[in-house]
C-alpha positions in Angstrom: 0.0 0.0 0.0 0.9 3.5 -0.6 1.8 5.7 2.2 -0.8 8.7 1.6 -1.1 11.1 4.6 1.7 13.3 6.4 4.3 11.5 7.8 7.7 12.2 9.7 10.3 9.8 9.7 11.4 7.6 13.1 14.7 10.4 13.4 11.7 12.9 15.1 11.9 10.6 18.3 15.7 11.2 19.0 14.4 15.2 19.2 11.3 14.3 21.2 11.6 14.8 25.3 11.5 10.5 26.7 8.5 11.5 28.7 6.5 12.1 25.2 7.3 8.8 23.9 5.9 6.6 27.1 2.6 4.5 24.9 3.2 6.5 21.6 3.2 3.3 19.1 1.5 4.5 15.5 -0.1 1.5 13.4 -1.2 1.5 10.0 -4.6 1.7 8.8 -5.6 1.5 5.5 -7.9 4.3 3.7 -8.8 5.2 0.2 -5.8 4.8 -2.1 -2.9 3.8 0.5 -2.5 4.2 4.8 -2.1 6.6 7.0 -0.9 5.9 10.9 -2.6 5.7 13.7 -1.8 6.1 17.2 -4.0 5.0 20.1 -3.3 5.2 24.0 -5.5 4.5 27.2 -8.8 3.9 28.1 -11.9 5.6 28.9 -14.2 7.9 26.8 -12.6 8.5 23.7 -10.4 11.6 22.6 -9.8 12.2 19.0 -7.0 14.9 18.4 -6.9 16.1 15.0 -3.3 17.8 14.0 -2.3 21.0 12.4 -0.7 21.6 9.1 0.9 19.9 7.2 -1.2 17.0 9.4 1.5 15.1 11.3 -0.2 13.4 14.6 3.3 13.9 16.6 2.0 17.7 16.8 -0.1 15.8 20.2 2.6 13.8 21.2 3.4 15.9 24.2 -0.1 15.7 25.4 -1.5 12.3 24.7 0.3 10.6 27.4 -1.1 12.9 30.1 -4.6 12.8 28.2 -4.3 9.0 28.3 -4.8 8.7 31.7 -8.3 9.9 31.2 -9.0 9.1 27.8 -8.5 6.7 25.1 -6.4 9.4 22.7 -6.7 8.4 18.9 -4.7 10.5 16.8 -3.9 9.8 13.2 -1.6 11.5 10.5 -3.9 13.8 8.2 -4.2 12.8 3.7 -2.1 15.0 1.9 -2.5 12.8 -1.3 -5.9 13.1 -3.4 -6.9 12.4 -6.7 -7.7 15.4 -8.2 -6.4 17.6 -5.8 -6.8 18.1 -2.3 -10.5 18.1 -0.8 -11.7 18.4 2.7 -14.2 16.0 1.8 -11.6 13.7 1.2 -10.3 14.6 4.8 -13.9 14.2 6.4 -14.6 10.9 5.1 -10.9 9.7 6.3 -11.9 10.6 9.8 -15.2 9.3 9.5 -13.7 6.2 8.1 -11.2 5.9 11.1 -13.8 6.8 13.3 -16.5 3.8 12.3 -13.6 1.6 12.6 -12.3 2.2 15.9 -14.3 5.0 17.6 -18.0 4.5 16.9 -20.9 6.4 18.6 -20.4 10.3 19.6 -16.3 11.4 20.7 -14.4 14.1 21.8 -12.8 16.2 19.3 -9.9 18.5 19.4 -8.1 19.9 16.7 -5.2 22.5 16.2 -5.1 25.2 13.9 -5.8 23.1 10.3 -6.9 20.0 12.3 -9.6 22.3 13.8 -11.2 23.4 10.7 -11.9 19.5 10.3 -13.2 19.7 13.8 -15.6 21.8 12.3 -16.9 20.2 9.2 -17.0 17.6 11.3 -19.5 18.6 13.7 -21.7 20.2 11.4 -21.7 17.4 8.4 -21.7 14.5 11.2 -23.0 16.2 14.3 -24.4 13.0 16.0 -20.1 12.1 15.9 -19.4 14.9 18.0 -20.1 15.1 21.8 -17.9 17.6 22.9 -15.5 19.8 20.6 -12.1 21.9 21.2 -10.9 23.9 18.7 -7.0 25.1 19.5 -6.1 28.2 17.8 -8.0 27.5 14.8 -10.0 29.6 12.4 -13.3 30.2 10.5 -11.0 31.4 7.4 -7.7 32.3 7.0 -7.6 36.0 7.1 -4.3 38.6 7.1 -5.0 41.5 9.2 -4.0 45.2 7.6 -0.6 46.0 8.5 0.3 41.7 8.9 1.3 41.2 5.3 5.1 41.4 6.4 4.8 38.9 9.3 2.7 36.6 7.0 4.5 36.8 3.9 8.1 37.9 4.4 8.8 36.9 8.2 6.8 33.5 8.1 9.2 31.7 4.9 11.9 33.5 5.9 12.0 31.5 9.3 11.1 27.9 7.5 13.7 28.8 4.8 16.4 29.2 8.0 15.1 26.2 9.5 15.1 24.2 7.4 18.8 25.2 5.4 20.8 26.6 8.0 23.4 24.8 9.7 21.9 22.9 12.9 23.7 25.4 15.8 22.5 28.7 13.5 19.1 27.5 13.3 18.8 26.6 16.5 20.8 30.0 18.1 18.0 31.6 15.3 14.9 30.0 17.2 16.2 30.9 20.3 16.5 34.6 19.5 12.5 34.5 17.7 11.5 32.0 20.7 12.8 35.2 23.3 11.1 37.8 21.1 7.6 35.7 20.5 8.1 35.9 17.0 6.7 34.1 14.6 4.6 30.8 16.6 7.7 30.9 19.3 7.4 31.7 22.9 9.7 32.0 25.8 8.4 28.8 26.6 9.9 26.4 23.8 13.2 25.3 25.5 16.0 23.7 23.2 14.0 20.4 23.1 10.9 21.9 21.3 13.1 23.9 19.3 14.8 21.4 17.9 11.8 18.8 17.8 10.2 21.9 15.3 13.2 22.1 13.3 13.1 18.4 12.4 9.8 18.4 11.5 10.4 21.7 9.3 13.1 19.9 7.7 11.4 16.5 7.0 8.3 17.9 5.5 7.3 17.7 1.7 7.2 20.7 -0.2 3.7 18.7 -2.0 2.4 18.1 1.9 2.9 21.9 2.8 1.0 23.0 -0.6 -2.1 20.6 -0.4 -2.3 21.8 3.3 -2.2 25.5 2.3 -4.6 25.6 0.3 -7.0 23.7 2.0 -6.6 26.4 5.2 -7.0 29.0 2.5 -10.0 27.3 1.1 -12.0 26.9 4.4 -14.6 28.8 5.1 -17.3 28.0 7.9 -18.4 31.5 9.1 -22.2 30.7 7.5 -22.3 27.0 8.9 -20.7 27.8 12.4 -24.0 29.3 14.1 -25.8 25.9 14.2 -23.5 23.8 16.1 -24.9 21.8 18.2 -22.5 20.9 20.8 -20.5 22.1 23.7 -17.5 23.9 22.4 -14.3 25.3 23.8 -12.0 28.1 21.9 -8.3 27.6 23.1 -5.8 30.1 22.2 -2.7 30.9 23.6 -1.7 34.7 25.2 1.0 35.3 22.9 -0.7 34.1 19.6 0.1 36.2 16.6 -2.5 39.1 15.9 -3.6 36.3 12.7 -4.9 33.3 15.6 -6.1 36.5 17.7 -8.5 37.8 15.5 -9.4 34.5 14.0 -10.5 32.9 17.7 -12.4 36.0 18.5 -14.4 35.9 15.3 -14.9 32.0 16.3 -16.0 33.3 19.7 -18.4 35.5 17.9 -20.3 32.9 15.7 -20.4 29.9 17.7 -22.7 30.5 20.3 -22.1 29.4 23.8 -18.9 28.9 23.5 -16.4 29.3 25.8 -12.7 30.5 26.0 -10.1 29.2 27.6 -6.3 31.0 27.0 -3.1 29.6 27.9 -1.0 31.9 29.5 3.0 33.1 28.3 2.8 30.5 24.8 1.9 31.1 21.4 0.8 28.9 18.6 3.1 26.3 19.7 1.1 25.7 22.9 0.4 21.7 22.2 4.5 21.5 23.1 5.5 24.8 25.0 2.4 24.7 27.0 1.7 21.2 27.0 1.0 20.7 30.6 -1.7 23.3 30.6 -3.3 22.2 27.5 -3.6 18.7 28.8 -5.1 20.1 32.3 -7.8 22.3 30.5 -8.8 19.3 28.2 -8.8 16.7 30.8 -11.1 19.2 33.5 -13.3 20.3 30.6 -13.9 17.7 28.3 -14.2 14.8 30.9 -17.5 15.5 32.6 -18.6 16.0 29.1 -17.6 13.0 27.9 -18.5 10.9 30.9 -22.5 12.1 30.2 -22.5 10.2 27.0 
């Protein structure tokens, strides 16, 4: 079978922090046209987590041990190969797929960034799926803010392009620096081991994987649908996102009603890893009475 989803290569564990590792063993699992990998861990009402771009599961893989001991975490690398071109249908009936197979009846949902916009479609094309939903710095649509076009378009490739070509001591002296000044999705927060855990993935990516994922995020658009969801939601966002997640979790704040806000406090879009403790805690306190209704 063909491998057809996001996938990073077994050099990301000698980056990854031992403690992240403890129950972390991905099996395949075969969808339309190839596999992707799975990863499940513990027991107890289920917990999907859905990754960001460019769709690699170990995005969670500071938090699912934690979340274990409450949950039974599924995560799963996200399609990046279509026929015809990428589709979030394509995406939806993946997760669905996975879901019938291994998760049936209503789950937990929590997705970061890209992998909440499939939160969303989701719960409003399969809202009997969806008990309880968390959507971590994600968006309606991708917007750029007046006065953002340097920070999107100039500063944002011009930190992947040092990533991923400088020498290993630049980059990572480079990340420090951004990590020091919350640039880009850095925060004081990412010590040496994130850092270097980020760079990896940077430099293992496809170019193709990067591109299908953009312009799905580009492409999504929910502000119509996102009104009539049905259930309990929670906006995550970290206090020192970029003015981009800012905007985009206050307009989410604004159409879905009821939903509440939750922000974790010194990290930035990289809060699944700088702020993993937190995350884990908030998800654990608010999505397990939730969960334990069903």
């Amino acid at each position: 079978m063909n491998l057809i989803a996001a996938h990073l290569s077994q050099a990301w564990r000698e980056h990854a922090d031992p403690a992240w590792l403890d129950g972390w063993k991905p099996a395949p699992f075969a969808l339309e046209g190839g596999f992707t990998e799975v990863v499940q861990m513990g027991e107890g009402p289920v917990l999907v987590l859905l990754p960001p771009l460019p769709g690699f599961k170990e995005a969670w893989v500071a938090c699912a041990a934690p979340l274990s001991r409450r949950f039974r975490v599924l995560t799963f690398d996200l399609r990046v190969r279509f026929r015809g071109g990428p589709r979030w249908e394509a995406l939806l009936l993946d997760l669905v797929r996975i879901l019938d197979e291994l998760a049936p009846g209503p789950v937990g949902v929590v997705g970061h960034s890209l992998g909440g916009a499939l939160a969303q479609r989701l719960a409003l094309e399969r809202p009997e799926r969806v008990q309880a939903m968390v959507l971590s710095s994600s968006f309606a649509r991708v917007t750029t803010p007046p006065g953002h076009w340097y920070s999107r378009y100039v500063e944002q490739p011009f930190v992947l392009a040092g990533q991923r070509f400088l020498p290993q001591r630049l980059a990572l002296a480079v990340a420090r620096r951004l990590a020091a000044r919350e640039r880009w999705v850095y925060d004081p927060s990412c010590d040496d081991r994130v850092l270097e855990f980020v760079r990896f993935c940077i430099r293992d990516v496809g170019l193709d994987a990067v591109r299908s994922s953009l312009q799905l995020a580009f492409e999504h658009d929910t502000r119509a649908a996102l009104p009539r969801l049905a259930c309990p939601t929670l906006l995550v966002v970290g206090e020192r996102e970029s003015e981009f997640v800012s905007r985009a979790a206050a307009e989410l704040e604004t159409l879905i009603g009821g939903a509440e806000l939750a922000v974790s406090p010194g990290v930035s879009h990289l809060h699944p890893l700088s702020g993993a403790r937190w995350l884990a805690e908030t998800l654990t306190s608010w999505m397990g009475p939730r969960l334990d209704r069903g």
